[in-house]
N, C-alpha and C positions, 0 to 999 in steps of 0.2 A: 504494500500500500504506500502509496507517494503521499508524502506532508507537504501542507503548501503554504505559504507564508512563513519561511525558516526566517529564525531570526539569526544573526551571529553572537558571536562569545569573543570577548577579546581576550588575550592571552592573559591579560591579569585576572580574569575573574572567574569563579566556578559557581556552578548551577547552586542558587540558596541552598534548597533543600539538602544538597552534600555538604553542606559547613559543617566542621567540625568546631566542640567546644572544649576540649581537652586532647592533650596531647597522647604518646604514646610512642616502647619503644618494643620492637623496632618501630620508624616514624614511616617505611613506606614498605610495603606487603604485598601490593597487586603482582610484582615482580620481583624475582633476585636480584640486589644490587648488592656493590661492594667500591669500597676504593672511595669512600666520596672525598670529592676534591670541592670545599664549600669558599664562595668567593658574594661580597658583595659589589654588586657595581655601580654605577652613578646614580641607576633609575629607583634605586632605592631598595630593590627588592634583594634576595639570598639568593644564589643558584649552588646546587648539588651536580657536578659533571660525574658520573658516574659510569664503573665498568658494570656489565653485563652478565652471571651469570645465567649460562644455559642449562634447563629442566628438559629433560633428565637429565643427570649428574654423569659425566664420565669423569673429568678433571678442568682444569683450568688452560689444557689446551682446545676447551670449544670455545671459550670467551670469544665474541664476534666481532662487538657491538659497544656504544657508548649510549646511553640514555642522559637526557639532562634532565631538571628538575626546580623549577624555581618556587619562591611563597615571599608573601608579605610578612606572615605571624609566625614562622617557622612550624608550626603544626599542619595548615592547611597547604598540600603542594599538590603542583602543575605539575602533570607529566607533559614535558615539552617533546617530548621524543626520541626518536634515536638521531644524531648531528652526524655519526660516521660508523662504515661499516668496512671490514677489512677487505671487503669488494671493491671497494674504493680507492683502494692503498694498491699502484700500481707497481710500485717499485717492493709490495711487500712478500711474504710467503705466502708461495704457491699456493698450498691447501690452507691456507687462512689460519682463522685464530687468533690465538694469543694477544687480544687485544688489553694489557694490562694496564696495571694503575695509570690516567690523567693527569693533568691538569691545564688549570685557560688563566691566561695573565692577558690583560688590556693595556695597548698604549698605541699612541697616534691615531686613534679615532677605529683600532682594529682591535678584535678581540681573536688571540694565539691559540691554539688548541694542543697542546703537547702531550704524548703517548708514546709508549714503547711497542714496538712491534718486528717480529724479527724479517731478515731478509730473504732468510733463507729456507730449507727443510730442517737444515741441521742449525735449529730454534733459539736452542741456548749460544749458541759461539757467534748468531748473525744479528743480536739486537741491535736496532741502531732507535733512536729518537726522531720521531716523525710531529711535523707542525701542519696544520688546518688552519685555516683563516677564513673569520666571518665579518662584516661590519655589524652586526647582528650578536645579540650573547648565548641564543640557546638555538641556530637554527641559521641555513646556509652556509656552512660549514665545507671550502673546498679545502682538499690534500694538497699540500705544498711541495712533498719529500721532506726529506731526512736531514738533520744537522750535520754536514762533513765532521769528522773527528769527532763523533761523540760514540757509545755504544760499546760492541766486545762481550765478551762473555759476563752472561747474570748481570751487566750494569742496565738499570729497568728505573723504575718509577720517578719521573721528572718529576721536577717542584720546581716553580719559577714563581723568585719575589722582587716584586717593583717598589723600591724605595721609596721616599719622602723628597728626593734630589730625581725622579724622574730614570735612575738609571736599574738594570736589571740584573737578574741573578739566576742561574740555572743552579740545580741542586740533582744529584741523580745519583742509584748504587744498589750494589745489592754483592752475595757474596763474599760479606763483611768490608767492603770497600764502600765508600760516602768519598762523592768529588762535589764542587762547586768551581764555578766558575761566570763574570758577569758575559752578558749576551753583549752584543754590537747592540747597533739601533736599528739594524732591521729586525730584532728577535728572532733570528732565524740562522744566526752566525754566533759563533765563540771568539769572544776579543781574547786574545792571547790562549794560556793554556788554562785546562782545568786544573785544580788544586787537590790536593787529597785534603779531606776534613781532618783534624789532627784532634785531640782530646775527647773524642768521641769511646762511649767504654760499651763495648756487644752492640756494636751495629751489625744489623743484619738487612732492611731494606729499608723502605718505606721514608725517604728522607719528605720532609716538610717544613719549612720555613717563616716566622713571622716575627713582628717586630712589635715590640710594646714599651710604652714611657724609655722611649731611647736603649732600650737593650733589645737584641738579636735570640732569638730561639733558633732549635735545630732539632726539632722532633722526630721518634724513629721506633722503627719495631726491633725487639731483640730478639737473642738465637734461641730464647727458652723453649725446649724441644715440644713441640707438638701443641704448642698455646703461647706463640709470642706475647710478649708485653710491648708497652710505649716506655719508652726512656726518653732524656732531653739536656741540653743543653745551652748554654749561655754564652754572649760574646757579645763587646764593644763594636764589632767590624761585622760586614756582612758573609765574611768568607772568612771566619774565625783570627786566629787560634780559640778552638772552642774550651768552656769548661763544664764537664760534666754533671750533671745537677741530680741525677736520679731519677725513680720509675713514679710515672704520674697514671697510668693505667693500667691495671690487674689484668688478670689474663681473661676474656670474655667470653670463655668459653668454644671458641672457635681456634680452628688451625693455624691461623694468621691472624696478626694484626695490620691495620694500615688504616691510619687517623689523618686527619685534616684539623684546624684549629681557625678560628672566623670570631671576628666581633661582630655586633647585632643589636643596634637599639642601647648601647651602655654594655652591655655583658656580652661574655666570651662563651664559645660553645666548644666541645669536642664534636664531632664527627667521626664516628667508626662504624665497624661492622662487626656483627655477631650473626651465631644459626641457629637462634631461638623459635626462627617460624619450621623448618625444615631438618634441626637436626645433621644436618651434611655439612662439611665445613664446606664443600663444592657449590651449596646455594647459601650463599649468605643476603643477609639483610642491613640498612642503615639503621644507625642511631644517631641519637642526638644529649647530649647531656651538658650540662653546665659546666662551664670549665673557672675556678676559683684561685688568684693568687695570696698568698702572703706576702704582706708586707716588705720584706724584703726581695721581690719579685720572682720567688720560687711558686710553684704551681703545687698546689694542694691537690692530693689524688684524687680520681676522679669517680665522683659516686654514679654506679650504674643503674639504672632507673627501667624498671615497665613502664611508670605510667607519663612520664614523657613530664612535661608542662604545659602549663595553660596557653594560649597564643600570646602573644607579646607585641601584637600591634592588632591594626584593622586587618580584617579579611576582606580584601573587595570580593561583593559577589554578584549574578546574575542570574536572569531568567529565560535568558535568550539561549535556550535549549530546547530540544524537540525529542518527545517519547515514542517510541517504536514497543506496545507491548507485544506478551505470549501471543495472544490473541492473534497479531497479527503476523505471526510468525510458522514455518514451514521444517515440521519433522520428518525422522525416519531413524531409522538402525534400530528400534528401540523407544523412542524416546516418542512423547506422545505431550497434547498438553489436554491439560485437566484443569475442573475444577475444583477447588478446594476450600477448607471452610471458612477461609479467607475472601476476599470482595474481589480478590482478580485470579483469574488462570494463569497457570503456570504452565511452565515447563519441566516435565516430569520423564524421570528414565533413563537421564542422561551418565548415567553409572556402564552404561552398558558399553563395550568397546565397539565402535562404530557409530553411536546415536548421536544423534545430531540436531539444533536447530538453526532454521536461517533464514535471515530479515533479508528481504530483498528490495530492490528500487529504492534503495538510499538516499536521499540526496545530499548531495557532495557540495552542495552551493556552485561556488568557480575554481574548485579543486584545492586541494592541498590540505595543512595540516587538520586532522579533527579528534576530538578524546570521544573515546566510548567508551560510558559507563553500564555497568553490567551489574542489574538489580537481580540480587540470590541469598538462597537462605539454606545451607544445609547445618546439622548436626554432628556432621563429621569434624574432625580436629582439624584436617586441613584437607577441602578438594580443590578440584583444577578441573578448569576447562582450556581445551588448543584453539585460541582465536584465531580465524581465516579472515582476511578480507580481501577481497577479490584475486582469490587465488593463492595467495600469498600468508604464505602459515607465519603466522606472524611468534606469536610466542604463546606458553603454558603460563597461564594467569590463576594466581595462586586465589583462591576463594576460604580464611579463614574462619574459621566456626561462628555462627549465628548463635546455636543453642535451637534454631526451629526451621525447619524444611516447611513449615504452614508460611509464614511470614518471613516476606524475604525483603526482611532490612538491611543486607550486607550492601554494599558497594565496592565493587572492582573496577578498575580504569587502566585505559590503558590509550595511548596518541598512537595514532596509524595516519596513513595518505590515503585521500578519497579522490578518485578520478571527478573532475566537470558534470556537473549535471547529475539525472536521478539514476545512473547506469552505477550503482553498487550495491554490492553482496556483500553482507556478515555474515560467518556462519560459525559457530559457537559446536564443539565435535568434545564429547564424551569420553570415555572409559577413564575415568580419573577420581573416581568417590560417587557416592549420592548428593545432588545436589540438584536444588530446585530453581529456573531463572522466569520471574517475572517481568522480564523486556529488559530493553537500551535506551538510553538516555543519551543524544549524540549532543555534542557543541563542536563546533568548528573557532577553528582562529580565525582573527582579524588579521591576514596579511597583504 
């Protein structure tokens, strides 16, 4: 069935009725994410650049993909999409992958997009560090190539920090080796050579850099076998001699660590990941927690939270979305819609391997990006449905527990491409838990 009168969504705002009023950690579930790289930029908002893990779990050589992530209140977030995929990366490895830890630094009216990505088959020995350029912060994102002289064996997760004097700093390592080095002015070159980080005590990856009341951080995961920690460091200069300050986040449960650190509104946050929704350290999930100094500007450890915090600014929201229910939607394999003792049909059955439902004659507006919300309620711990849209298997969209399969108050979201016009297919494909879907909720951006 074709809606007629679509209104649009502009990229700041989400449909009222999904605001959230409390926080919660992990802070984003629809999807595995990991790696968040958290940066504020002019227009005032937070963006989360984030690696991709892929469900099912083999290892961290399916990672594909980059998702971005913005919010005004840091509880309510945009899924802005995916900005790059290693199909995109021509100069990269063959069979793809290995799309690991981010990061995006802004300067000269361009925003950088920095990522490890090997060159070759043989994965570990051919990293080198790849740059993306948008004038845009979460979206147009073209491939540049690779930083000459950067890369080598296990040297992986970039951190680029732009100073207060306008000039830059690459950070990158792994292997127990940490280099830094400032960029030129194009961001895409190394002025001179990179430096080895020197006072640095169990580095292991994950280098991140920030600056607060005139002293230098140098945040990092260590080697603790099978549950890295965050460690950290101090220095006058932006390229040390560092001094080692000690471990400011416990181990979270997950196989890896890798944190980001962002101010926001007055106060400082961590950004990590754990596998609290999934159990696999292979799908991880973000967090967000409060990040506290002491007075003499050492970081107080960092307390790990479920239930997140309350928003900490406005949520813009809107109305300017359009419903697609059960009702108007097209089964099989299994999966049937019903009614139920609830006031709308559902979609039922979808447990079964093969079943399926799917929304047809979409409309796309004048193409490009749109979020689709996926209203579901099951009792399971955690089910999943494979979202398609127009052909194109998009990803396993994680559906955590309701507590009721009658009433489906959950919300799943997920940004996909809609071809021009009313020519699009969703199609929502089973065997993944019980779980009940009462329609879609689409919004399109304003681009």
């Amino acid at each position: 069935m074709i809606r007629e009168g679509k209104l649009i969504l502009s990229t700041q705002g989400i449909p009222k009725a999904f605001v959230k009023h409390a926080g919660q950690n992990p802070a984003i579930t629809s999807i595995y994410t990991a790696d968040p790289s958290a940066h504020v930029w002019d227009d005032g908002r937070i963006y989360i650049y984030a690696s991709h893990d892929v469900d099912p779990p083999r290892g961290c050589d399916l990672m594909d993909a980059y998702h971005v992530f913005s919010s005004d209140d840091l509880v309510n977030w945009v899924d802005e999409g995916e900005i790059l995929h290693s199909r995109d990366v021509k100069w990269g490895r063959p069979e793809g992958g290995f799309m690991w830890a981010p990061d995006c630094a802004y300067k000269n009216g361009m925003y950088y997009f920095y990522y490890p990505h090997p060159s070759g088959s043989d994965w570990n020995d051919t990293w080198k560090i790849g740059v993306a350029t948008s004038d845009k912060p979460a979206s147009g994102f073209t491939d540049q190539g690779y930083i000459e002289g950067l890369g080598g064996f296990a040297m992986i997760d970039p951190c680029v920090f732009v100073d207060e004097d306008d000039r830059a700093y690459m950070y990158y390592g792994g292997g127990s080796k940490c280099q830094g080095g400032e960029l030129n002015e194009d961001m895409v070159s190394i002025k001179g050579t990179m430096l080895d980080m020197t006072g640095l005590e169990d580095f292991h990856e994950a280098a991140w850099a920030f600056k607060r009341n005139g002293l230098y951080y140098l945040t990092y995961a260590d080697n603790l076998e099978g549950n890295n920690r965050m460690r950290y460091a101090t220095s006058d200069h932006p390229l040390g001699p560092w001094t080692y300050r000690g471990i400011f986040l416990e181990p979270t449960g997950c196989s890896t660590t890798h944190g980001s650190v962002a101010e926001y509104k007055g106060q400082w946050y961590l950004f990590y990941h754990n596998q609290d929704i999934s159990g696999h350290g292979n799908l991880r999930s973000v967090c967000i927690d409060k990040l506290n100094f002491n007075e003499d500007g050492t970081i107080q450890t960092v307390v790990q939270t479920k239930e997140g915090f309350k928003p900490v600014g406005e949520t813009p929201v809107s109305e300017a979305s359009v419903s697609y229910p059960a009702a108007d939607g097209f089964t099989g394999g299994g999966a049937a819609i019903v009614q139920t003792t609830a006031a709308e049909p559902v979609v039922r059955g979808l447990e079964a391997k093969g079943a399926y439902c799917e929304f047809r004659q979409i409309d796309g507006g004048s193409g490009g990006r749109a979020t689709i919300y996926i209203h579901y309620g099951t009792t399971e711990a955690l089910a999943k449905v494979s979202l398609d849209v127009n052909g194109h298997d998009y990803s396993l969209i994680n559906a955590p527990s309701t507590g009721s399969a009658e009433l489906c108050q959950g919300i799943a979201y997920f940004t996909v491409r809609l071809k021009p016009g009313s020519d699009n297919t969703v199609k929502l494909t089973g065997g993944h838990g019980d779980i009940a879907v009462s329609g879609l909720t689409l919004s399109l951006f304003n681009e």
